[in-house]
C-alpha positions as CSV (number, residue, x, y, z in Angstrom):
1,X,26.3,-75.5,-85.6
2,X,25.5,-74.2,-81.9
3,X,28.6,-73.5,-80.1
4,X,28.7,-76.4,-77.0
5,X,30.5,-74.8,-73.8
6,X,32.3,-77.5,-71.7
7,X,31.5,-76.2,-67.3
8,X,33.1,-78.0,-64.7
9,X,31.0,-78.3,-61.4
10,X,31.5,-74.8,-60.3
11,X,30.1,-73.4,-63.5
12,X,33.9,-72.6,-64.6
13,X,35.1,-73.2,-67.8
14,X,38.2,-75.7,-67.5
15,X,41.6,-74.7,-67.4
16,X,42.6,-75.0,-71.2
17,X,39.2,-73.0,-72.1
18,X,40.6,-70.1,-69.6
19,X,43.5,-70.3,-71.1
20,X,42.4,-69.7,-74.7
21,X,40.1,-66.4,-73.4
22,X,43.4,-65.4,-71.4
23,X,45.6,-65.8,-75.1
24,X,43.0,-64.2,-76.8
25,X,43.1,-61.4,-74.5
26,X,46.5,-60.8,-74.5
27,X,46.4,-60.7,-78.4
28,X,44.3,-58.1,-78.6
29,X,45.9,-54.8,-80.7
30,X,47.2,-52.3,-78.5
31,X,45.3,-49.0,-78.1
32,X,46.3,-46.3,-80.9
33,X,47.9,-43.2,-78.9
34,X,45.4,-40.5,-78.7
35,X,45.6,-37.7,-81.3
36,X,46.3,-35.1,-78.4
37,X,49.4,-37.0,-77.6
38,X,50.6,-37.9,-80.9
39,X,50.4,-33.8,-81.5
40,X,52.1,-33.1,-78.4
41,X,55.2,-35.3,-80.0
42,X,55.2,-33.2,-82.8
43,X,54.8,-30.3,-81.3
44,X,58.0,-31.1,-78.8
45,X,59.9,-32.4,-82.2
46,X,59.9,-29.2,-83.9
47,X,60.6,-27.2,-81.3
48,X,63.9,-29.7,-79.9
49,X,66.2,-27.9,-82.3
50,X,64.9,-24.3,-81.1
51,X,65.7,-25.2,-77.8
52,X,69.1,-27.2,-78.8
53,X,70.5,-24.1,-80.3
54,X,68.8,-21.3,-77.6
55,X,69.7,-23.6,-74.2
56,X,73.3,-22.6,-74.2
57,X,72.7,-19.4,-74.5
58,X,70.6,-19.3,-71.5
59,X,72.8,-18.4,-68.7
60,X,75.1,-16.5,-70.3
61,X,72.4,-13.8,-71.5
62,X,71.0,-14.2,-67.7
63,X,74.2,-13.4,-66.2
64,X,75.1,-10.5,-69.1
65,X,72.0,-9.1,-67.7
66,X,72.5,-9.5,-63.9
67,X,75.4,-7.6,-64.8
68,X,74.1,-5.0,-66.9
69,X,71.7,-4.1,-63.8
70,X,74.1,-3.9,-60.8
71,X,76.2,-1.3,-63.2
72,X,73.3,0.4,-63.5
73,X,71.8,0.4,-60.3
74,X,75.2,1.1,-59.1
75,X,75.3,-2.0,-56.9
76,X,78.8,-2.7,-57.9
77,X,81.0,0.0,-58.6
78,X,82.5,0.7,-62.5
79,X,86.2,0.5,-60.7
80,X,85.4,-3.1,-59.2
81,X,83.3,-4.3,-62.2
82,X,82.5,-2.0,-65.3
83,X,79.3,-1.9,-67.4
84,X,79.2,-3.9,-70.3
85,X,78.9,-0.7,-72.4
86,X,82.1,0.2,-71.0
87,X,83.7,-3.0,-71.9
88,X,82.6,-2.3,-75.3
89,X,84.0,1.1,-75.8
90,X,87.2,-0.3,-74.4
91,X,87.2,-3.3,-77.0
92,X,86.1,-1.0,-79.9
93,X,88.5,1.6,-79.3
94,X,91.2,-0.8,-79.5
95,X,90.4,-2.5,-82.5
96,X,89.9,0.9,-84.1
97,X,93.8,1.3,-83.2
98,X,94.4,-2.3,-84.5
99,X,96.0,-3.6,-81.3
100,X,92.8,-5.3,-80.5
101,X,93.4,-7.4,-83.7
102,X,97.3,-7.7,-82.9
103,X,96.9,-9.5,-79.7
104,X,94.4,-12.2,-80.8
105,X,96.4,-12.6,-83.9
106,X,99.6,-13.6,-81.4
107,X,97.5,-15.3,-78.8
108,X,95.9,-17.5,-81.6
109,X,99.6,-18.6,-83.3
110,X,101.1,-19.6,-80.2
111,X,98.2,-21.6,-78.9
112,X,98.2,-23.3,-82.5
113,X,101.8,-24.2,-82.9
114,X,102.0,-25.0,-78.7
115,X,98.9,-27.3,-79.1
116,X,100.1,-28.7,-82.2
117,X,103.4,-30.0,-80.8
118,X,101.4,-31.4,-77.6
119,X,99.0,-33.1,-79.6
120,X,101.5,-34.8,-82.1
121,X,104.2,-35.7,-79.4
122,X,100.7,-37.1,-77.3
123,X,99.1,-39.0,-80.2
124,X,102.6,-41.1,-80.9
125,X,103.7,-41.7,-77.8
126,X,100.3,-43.1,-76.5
127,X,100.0,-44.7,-79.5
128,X,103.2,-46.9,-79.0
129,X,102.4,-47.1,-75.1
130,X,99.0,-48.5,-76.1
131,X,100.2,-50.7,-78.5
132,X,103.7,-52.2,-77.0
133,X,103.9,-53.8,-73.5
134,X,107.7,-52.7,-74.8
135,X,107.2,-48.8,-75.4
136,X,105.1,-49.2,-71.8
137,X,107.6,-50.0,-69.8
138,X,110.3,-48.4,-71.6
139,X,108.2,-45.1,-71.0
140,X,105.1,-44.9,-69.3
141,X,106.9,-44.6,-66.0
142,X,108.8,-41.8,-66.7
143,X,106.0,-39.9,-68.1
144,X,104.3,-40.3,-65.1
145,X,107.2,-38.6,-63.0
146,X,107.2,-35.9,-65.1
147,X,103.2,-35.4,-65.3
148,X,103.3,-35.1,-61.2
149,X,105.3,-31.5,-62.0
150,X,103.4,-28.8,-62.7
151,X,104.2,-27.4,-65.4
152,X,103.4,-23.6,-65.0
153,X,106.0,-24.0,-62.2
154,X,108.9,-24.8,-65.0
155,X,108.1,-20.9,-66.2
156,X,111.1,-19.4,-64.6
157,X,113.2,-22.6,-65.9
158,X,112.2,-22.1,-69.7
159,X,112.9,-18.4,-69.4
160,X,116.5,-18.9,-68.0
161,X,116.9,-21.6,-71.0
162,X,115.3,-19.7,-73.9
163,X,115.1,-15.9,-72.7
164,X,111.7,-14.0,-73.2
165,X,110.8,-15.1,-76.7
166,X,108.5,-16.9,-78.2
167,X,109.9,-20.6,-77.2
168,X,109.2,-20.5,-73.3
169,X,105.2,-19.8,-74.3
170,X,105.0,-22.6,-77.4
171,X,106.6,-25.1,-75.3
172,X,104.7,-24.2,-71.5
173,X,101.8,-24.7,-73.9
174,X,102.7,-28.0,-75.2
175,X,103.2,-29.5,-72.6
176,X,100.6,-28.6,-71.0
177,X,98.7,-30.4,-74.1
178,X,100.1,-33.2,-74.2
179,X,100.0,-35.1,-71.1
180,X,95.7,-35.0,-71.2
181,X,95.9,-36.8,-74.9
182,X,98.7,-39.2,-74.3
183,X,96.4,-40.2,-71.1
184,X,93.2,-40.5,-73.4
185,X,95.3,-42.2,-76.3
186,X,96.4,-44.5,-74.0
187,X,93.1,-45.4,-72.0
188,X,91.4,-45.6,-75.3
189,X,93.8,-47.8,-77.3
190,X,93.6,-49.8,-74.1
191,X,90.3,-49.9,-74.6
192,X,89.5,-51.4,-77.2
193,X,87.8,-55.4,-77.5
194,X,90.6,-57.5,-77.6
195,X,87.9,-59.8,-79.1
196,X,88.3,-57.4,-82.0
197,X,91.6,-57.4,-82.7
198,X,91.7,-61.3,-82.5
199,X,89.3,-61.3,-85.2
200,X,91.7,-58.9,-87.4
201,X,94.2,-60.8,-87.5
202,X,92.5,-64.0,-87.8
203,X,91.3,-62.2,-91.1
204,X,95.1,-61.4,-91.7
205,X,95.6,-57.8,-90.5
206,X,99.2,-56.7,-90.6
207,X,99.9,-54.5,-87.3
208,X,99.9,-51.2,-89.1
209,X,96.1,-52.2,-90.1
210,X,95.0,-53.7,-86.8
211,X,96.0,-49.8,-86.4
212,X,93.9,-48.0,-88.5
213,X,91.2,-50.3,-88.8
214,X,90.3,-51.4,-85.5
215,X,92.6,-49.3,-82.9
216,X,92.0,-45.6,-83.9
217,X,88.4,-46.1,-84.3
218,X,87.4,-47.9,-81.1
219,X,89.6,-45.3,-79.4
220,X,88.5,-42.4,-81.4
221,X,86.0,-40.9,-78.4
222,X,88.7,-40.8,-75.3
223,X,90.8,-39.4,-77.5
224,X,89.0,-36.6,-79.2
225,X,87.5,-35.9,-75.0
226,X,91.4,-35.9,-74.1
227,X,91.7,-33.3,-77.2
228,X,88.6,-30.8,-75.8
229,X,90.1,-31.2,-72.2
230,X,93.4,-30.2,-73.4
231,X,92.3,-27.6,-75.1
232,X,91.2,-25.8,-72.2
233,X,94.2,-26.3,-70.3
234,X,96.4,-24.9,-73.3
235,X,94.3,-21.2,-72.6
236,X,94.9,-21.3,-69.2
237,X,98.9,-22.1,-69.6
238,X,99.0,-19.1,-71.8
239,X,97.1,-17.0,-70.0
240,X,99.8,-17.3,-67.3
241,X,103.2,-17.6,-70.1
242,X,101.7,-14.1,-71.8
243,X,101.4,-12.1,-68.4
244,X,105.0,-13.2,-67.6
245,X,107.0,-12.3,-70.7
246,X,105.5,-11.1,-72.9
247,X,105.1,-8.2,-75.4
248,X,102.0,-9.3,-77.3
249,X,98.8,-11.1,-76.7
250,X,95.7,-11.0,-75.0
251,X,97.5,-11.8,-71.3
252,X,100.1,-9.1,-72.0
253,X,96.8,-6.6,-72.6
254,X,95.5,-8.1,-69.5
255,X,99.1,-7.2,-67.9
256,X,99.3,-4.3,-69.3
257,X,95.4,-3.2,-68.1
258,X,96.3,-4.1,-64.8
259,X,99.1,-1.7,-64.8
260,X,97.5,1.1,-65.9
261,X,94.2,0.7,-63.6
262,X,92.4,-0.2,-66.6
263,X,89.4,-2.2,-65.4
264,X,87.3,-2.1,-68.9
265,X,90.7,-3.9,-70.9
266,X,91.0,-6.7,-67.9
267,X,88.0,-7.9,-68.3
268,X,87.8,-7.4,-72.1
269,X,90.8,-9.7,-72.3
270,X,88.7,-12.1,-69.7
271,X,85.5,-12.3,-72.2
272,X,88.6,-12.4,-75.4
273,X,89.5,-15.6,-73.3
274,X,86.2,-17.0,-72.9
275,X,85.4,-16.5,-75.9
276,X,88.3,-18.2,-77.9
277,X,87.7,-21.5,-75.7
278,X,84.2,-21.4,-76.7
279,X,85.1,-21.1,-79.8
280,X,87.5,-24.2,-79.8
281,X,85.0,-26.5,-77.7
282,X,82.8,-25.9,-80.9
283,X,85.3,-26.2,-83.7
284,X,86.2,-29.7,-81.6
285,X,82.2,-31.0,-80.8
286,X,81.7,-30.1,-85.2
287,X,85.5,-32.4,-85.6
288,X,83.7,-34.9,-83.3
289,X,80.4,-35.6,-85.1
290,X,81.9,-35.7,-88.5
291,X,84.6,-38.1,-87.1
292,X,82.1,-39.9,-85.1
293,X,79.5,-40.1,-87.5
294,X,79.4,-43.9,-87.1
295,X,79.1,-44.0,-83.9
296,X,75.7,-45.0,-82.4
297,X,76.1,-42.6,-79.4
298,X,77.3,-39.4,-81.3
299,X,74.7,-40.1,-84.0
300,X,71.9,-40.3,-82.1
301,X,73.1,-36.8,-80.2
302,X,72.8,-35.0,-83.5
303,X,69.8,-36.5,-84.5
């Protein structure tokens, strides 16, 4: 049958008939992306992880380069700032000697055992800070007194107490640790929905679950930060514990560089430094994704 159009007056269709051509308009299939641009995603997609793993790398081989020309040029003098070359020499000739080896080696065991004190001592005690208004007030205050002293000013303290061995250095680098994870511990226990604790123990949750089911998790992330943070502050604490007393270690070589106008060995030791906190900001971002592996945010990062 012929298809009978309904005009008002004006020639219009009425208001329902506009309405159905409006519908039907806005019904209508989007337009397929072009196959330029759908080729362009592609093309950025397999390149993402090429630049993921090359970005970082960047500055430093800018600067290392920067640096390799002023040496040469002679811009900045080898007694001010040696060549890289020279830095090299320097670093090779003392692990040919094995002393290179020896002061990593002792660098490495005190920052392990200083940070692993720290970390324990900050992990329980913002634990039960977090968890009891109790523990809280019994002593969150106090902490906080001691955190306002710095702690690189007890050096002279801990030597009169425990001589020139190795105890002054664990514990300057312990506590420098743990204040930044009891902080994070206790902001992200803090954290965490009350909503969802409500809802473990409506399901019958004893405490030490509510714990490790619902507490650690959902504070997980400020925690492991407070860890990376810490990290960092644990090099620079025994940067300044190994150039005081000291007869081993990569701020003893520094020391000991300095002493005998040994430019190339200072700034060895400052690349030896560098590097080993690079290297723990890795070994910390790998702990993090494999911890974090169910966490939306951290998932889609390494995706």
């Amino acid at each position: 049958m012929p298809e009978h159009r309904v005009l008002t007056k004006d020639g219009e269709p009425p208001p329902s008939a506009q309405a159905e051509t409006i519908g039907s308009e806005t019904e209508r299939p989007a337009v397929a992306p072009s196959p330029s641009s759908s080729s362009l995603r592609r093309v950025s997609r397999r390149l993402s992880p090429v630049g993921r793993a090359a970005g970082p790398w960047v500055i430093p081989l800018l600067a290392l380069l920067v640096w390799q020309f002023t040496a040469q040029t002679g811009i900045l003098s080898a007694s001010v700032l040696p060549a890289p070359k020279a830095v090299w020499r320097a670093g090779s000739d003392l692990a040919t000697t094995g002393e290179l080896q020896r002061h990593i080696l002792a660098s490495l065991r005190r920052i392990a055992e200083g940070f692993a004190l720290g970390a324990v001592s900050g992990l329980v005690l913002g634990f039960l800070v977090g968890m009891s208004t109790l523990m809280e007030v019994l002593l969150d205050r106090s902490l906080q007194m001691i955190r306002t002293i710095p702690h690189l000013a007890l050096v002279p303290l801990m030597i009169a107490w425990f001589g020139i061995g190795e105890e002054p250095k664990i514990l300057l680098v312990a506590l420098g640790t743990f204040f930044p994870i009891y902080l994070n511990t206790v902001t992200g226990i803090r954290g965490v929905d009350p909503k969802l604790l409500q809802l473990g123990r409506s399901y019958g949750l004893g405490r030490r679950a509510l714990v490790r089911e619902i507490a650690v998790p959902g504070a997980m992330p400020t925690i492991l930060s407070g860890i990376r943070y810490s990290l960092g502050v644990a090099w620079i604490t025994l940067v300044v514990a190994e150039t005081i007393s000291a007869s081993d270690g990569i701020g003893y070589l520094a020391q000991d560089a300095r002493q005998m106008l040994r430019t190339d060995q200072i700034v060895l030791a400052i690349v030896l430094y560098a590097g080993a906190g690079l290297f723990a900001d890795l070994l910390t971002r790998l702990i993090e994704r494999r911890i974090l592996r169910w966490h939306p945010n951290y998932r889609r990062a390494t995706t």
